[in-house]
C-alpha positions in Angstrom: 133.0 136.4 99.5 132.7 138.6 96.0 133.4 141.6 98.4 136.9 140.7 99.9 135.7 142.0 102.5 136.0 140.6 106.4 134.1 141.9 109.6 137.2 143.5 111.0 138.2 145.2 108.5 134.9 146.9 108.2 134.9 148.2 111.1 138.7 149.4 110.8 137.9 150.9 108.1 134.6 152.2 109.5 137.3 153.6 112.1 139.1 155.7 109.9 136.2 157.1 107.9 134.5 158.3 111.4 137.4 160.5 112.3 137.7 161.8 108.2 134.5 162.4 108.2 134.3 164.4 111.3 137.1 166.1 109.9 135.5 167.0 106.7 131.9 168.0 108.1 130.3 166.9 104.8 127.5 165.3 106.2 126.7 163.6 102.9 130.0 161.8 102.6 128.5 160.0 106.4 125.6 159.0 104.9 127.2 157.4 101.9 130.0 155.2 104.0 127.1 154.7 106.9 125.8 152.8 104.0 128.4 151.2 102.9 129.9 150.0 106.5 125.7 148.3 106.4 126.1 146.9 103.1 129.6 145.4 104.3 128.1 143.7 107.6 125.1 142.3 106.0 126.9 140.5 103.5 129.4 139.4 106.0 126.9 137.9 108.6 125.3 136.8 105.8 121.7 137.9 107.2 118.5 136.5 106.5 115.6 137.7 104.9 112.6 138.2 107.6 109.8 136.0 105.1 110.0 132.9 103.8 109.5 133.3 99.7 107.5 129.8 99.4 104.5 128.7 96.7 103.0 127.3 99.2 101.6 129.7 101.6 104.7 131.3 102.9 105.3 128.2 104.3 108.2 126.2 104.4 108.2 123.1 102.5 109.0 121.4 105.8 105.9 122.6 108.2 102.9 121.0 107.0 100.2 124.1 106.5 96.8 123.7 107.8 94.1 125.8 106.9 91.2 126.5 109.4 87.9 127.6 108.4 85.0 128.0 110.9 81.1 129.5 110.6 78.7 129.1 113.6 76.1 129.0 111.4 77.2 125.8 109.4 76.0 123.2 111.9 73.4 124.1 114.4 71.6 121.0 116.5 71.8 118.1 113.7 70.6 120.4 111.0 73.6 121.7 108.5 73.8 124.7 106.1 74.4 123.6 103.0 75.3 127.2 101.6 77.7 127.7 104.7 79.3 124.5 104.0 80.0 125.3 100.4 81.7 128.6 101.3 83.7 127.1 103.7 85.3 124.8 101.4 85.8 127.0 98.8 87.6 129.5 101.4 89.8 126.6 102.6 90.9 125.1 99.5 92.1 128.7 97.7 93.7 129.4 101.0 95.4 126.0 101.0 96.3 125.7 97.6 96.6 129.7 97.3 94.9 129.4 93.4 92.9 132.0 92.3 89.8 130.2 91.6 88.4 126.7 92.9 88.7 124.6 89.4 92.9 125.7 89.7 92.8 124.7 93.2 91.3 121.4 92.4 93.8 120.8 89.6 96.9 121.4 91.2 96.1 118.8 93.7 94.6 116.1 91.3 94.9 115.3 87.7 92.1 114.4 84.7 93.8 111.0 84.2 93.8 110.4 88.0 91.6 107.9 89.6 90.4 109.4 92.9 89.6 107.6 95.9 87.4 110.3 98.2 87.8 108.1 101.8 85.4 108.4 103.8 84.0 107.3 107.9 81.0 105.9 107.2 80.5 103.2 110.1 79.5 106.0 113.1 76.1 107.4 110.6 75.1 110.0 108.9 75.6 112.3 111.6 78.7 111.1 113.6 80.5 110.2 110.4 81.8 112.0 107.6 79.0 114.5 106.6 77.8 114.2 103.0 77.3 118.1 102.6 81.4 118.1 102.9 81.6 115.3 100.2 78.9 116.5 97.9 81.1 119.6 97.3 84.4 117.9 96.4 82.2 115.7 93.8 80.9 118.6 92.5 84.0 120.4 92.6 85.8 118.1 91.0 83.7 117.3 88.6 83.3 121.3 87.6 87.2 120.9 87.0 86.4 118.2 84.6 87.4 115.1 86.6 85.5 112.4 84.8 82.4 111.0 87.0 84.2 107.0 86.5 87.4 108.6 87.8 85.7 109.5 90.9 85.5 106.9 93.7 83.9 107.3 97.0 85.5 104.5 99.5 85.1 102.7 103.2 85.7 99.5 104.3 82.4 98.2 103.0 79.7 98.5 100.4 76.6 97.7 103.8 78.2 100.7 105.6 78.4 103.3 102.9 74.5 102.4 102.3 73.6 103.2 105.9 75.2 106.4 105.8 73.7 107.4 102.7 76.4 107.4 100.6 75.6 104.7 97.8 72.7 107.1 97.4 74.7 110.6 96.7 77.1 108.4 94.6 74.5 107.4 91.8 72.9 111.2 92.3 76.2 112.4 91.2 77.4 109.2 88.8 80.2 108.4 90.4 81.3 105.4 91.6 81.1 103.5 95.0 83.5 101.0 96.7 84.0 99.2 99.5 87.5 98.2 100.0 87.0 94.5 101.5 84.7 93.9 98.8 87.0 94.9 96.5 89.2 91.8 97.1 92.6 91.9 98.3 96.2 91.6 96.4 98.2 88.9 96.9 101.4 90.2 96.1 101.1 93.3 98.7 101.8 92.0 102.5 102.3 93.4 105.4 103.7 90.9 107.4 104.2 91.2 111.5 105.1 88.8 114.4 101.5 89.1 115.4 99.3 86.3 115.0 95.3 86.9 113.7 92.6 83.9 113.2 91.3 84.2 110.0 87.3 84.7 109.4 85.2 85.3 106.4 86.1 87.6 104.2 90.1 87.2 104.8 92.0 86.3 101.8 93.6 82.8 103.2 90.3 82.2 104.9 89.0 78.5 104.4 85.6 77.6 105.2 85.4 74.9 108.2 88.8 75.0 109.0 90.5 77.3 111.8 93.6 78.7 110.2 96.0 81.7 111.6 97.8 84.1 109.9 100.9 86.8 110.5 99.9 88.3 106.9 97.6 91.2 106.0 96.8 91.7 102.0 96.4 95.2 100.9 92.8 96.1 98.8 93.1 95.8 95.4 91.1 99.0 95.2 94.3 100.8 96.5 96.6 98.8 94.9 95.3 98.5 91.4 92.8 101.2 90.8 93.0 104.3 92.8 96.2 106.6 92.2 95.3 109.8 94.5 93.3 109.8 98.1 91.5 112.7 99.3 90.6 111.6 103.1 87.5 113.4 105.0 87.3 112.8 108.1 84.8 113.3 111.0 86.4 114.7 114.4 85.4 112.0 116.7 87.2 110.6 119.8 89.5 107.0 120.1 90.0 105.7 123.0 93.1 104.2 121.9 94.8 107.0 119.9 93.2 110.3 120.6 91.1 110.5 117.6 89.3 108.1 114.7 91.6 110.6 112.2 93.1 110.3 108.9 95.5 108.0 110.1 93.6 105.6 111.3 90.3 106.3 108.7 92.8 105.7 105.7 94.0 102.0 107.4 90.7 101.1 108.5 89.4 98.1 106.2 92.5 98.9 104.1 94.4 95.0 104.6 92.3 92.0 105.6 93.5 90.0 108.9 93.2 93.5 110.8 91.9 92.4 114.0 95.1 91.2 115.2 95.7 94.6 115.8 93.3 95.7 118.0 94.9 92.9 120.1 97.4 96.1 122.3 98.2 99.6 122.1 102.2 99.0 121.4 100.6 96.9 118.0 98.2 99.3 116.9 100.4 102.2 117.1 103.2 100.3 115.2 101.1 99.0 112.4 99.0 101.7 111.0 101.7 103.9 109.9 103.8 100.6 108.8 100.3 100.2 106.4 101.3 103.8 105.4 104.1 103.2 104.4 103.9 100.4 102.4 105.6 100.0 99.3 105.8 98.9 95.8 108.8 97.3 93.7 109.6 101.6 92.6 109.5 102.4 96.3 106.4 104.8 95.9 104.0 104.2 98.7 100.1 102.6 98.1 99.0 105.2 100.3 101.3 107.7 101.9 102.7 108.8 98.5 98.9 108.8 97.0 97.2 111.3 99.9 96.7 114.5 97.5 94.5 116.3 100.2 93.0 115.8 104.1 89.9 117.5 105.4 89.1 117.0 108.7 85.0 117.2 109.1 84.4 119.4 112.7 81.1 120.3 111.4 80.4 118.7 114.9 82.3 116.9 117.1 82.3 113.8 119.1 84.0 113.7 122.9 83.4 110.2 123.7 82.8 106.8 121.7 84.9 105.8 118.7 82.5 104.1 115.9 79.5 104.8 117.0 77.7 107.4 116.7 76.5 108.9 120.3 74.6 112.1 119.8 74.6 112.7 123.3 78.6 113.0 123.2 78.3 115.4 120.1 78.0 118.7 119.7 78.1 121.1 116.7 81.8 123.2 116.0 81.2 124.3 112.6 84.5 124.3 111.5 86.5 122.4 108.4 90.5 121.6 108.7 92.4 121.4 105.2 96.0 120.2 104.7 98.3 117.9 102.7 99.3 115.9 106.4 97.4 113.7 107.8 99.1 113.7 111.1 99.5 117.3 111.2 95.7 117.4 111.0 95.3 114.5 113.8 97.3 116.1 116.3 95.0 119.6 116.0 92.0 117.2 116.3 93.6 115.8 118.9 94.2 119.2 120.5 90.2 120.6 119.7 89.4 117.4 121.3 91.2 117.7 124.8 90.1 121.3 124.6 86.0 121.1 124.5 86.2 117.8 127.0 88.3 120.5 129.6 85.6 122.7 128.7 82.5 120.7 129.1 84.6 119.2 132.5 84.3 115.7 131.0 87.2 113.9 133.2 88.1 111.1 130.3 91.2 112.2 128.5 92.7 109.5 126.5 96.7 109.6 126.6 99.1 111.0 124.6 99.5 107.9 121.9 102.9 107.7 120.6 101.1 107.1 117.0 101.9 110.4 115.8 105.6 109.9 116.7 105.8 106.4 114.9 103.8 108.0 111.5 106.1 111.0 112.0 109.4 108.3 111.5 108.6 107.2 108.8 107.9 110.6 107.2 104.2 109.9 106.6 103.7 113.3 108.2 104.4 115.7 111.2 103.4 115.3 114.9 105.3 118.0 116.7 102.7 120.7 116.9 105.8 123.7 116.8 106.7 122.6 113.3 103.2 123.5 112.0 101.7 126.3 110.1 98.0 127.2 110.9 96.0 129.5 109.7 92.3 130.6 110.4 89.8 131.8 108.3 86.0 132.8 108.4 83.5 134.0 111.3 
């Protein structure tokens, strides 16, 4: 070290000064070595600091941060507050992003030349799926940050499902665009290709009319593959019976490559090919949609115990709370968590297992499952 100086010979020296110093009485001349000996064994055990100095939070780059914002009053009995809603995302997002002002926030996670895919659950309804209150405001919010309106895509699996929910609706109210990803088409050239065998039906891309024909490919949607280059994912908090919870990780997959039904077919196949759809990549290595995931938001507004997707109001009650983070996974395991937690409360005996989803995503580094490796904070009233 720049010192030259080792433990032991510190405290030798440390030794020697005790006795001089006693000798000398000059109760200065302690201070100054008591000092010194400090300065000498800090350097030597080469201590930390007690924070972590990080943009992000005071977080470390490697423990996904999720911010946690809750107000009662944002969703009583299938009526929400608009006005509570908005301050709740405003709070999360300047906590998240840890900007000064919203427009900041929104541009640090997104760019103007960006085309921007807002994913969304629209098959449970307007109620069990992702609420439009919590959508409206990222439209808005972007658009304030001068995102163009064509630049701004709301998504699901299908064009019939985000009319139901209303969503076709708030997209021309706001100009922006509306897609659904099968209807988009799919891309030839991007496969994800598996051992397990689906029969192909209308609407597949190798699908022939009259003839029975099986497949081991899926084709990714051109509407990930060609258009959109950043994904915000909002989510409703609503149970699967498979995996825990219909989540990010399963929301951002779900009419995402045709031929999907083969993997509904086990759990073992499920769990291994959502995060393999992930993951997938182009010829430069960058992911379609792991590397394109600019921000989750998991919609507890309310929450739904039982069911998957459909929308069963007698599972459902209101939690008024909104999760923000940059990992999906991170954000699946605390819905996950909330989950388990209200169905132990309301002594509902159905607990789905423990799937090992989390694990698999968390292998190939889509995002983190182990709950101790987490940052979360919680905001509001």
């Amino acid at each position: 070290m720049a010192t030259g100086v080792s433990i032991a010979g510190g405290v030798s020296q440390g030794i020697h000064s005790f006795y001089q110093m006693f000798d000398m009485f000059n109760y200065r001349y302690i201070f100054s070595k008591l000092l010194c000996w400090l300065a000498v064994l800090a350097m030597s055990l080469n201590i930390p600091h007690a924070y972590e100095d990080n943009k992000e939070g005071n977080v470390s780059k490697n423990k996904p941060n999720i911010i946690v914002v809750k107000d009662i009053s944002s969703s009583k009995r299938w009526k929400i507050n608009d006005t509570a809603v908005s301050e709740m995302m405003k709070e999360g997002l300047l906590q998240l992003t840890q900007k000064k002002d919203i427009n900041t926030a929104w541009l640090s996670l997104v760019d103007h030349k960006d085309i921007i895919g807002i994913k969304v659950n629209a098959s449970p309804g307007k109620i069990g799926g992702t609420r439009k209150e919590v959508v409206d405001f990222v439209i808005k919010g972007l658009l304030k940050a001068k995102i163009p309106s064509e630049n701004i895509v709301i998504w699901d699996s299908s064009l019939k499902e985000l009319q139901t929910a209303g969503f076709v609706d708030l997209a021309n109210q706001l100009n922006v665009r509306i897609a659904g990803s099968k209807d988009a088409g799919w891309d030839k050239s991007v496969i994800y290709d598996s051992p397990i065998v689906g029969t192909l039906i209308t609407g597949d891309e190798e699908f022939k009319s009259g003839e029975e024909i099986t497949s081991r490919k899926s084709h990714l949607t051109r509407l990930i593959s060609q258009e959109l280059t950043r994904i915000i994912s909002i989510q409703p908090l609503i149970n699967h019976n498979k995996v825990g919870v219909s989540g990010h990780l399963v929301g951002l997959t779900r009419g995402s490559v045709d031929n999907d039904r083969r993997f509904g077919i086990s759990d073992a196949i499920l769990v291994e090919a959502i995060p393999n759809i992930i993951a997938l990549e182009d010829k430069e290595e960058k992911r379609y949609i792991g590397d394109k995931i600019a921000l989750c938001i998991t919609d507890a507004l309310y929450f739904q115990y039982l069911g998957q997707n459909k929308a069963l109001l007698h599972y459902t009650e209101p939690l008024g709370q909104l999760y923000f983070s940059k990992d999906p996974v991170a954000l699946d395991m605390l819905g996950i968590e909330e989950l388990e937690q209200q169905r132990q409360r309301l002594k509902i005996e159905f607990q789905p297992p423990r799937s090992i989803l989390y694990k698999n995503a968390t292998w190939l580094q889509i995002g983190e499952s182990d709950p101790a490796k987490r940052s979360i904070k919680y905001f509001g009233r």
